[in-house]
N, C-alpha and C positions, 0 to 999 in steps of 0.2 A: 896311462895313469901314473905310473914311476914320474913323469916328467910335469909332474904337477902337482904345488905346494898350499893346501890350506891353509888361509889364512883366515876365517872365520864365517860363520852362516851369516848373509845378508836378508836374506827372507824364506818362509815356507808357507805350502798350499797342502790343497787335499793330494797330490799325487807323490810328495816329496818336498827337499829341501834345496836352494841357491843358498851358495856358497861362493867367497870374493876367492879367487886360486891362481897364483901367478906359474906362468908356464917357465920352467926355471931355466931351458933353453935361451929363451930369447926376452925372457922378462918381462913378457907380456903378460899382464892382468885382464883374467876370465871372469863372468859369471857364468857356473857350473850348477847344472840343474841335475841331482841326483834322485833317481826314481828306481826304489826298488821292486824288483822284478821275484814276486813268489809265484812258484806254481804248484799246484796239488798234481800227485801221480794220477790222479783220477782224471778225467773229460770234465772242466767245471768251465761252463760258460759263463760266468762272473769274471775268470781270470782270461779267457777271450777277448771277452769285450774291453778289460784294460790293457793289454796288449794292443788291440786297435785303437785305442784312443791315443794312447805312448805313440805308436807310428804314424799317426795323423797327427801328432803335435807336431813333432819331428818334420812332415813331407811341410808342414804351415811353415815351420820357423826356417825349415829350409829355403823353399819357395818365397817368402820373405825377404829373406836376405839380401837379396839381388838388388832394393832398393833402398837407397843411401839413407833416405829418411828412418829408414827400421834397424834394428838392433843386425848384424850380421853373425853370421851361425859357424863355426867352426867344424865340428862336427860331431861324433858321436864316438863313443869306448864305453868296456862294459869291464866291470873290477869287480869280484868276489858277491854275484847278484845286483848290480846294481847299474842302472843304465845310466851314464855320466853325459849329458848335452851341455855339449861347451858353448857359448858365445858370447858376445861385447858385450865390457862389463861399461857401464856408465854410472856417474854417481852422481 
């Protein structure tokens, strides 16, 4: 997360927000899909089932990847509740 520079929200859905974020490393621009992750101390399968859906977006965009025609996936970091999915940013 440190090594990644917002540079402004490109779009948002129901699960969160994309965001343009150049990796300051190596200067490569991401889109950076930020999905925040709440859970209740309690057993609520409401936050279950978002939990599975986040890791199945995840194993798609992964699996995905692999083919040149599709967006390529970098990978995943988690900052202060929030689950950060990097991948090619295209404009």
């Amino acid at each position: 997360y440190e090594d990644l520079k917002n540079v402004g929200e490109i779009g948002k859905g129901r699960f969160g927000t994309v965001s343009k974020m150049i990796h300051t490393p190596t200067s490569y621009t991401m889109a950076v899909k930020s999905v925040r992750l709440i859970f209740n101390q309690y057993d609520d399968k409401d936050d279950e089932r978002r939990m599975q859906q986040l890791l199945q977006e995840i194993k798609i965009i992964q699996e995905a990847s692999t083919c040149e025609e599709l967006v390529r996936f970098f990978g995943v970091t988690f900052h202060e509740g929030d689950c950060l999915i990097c991948m090619e940013y295209l404009d």
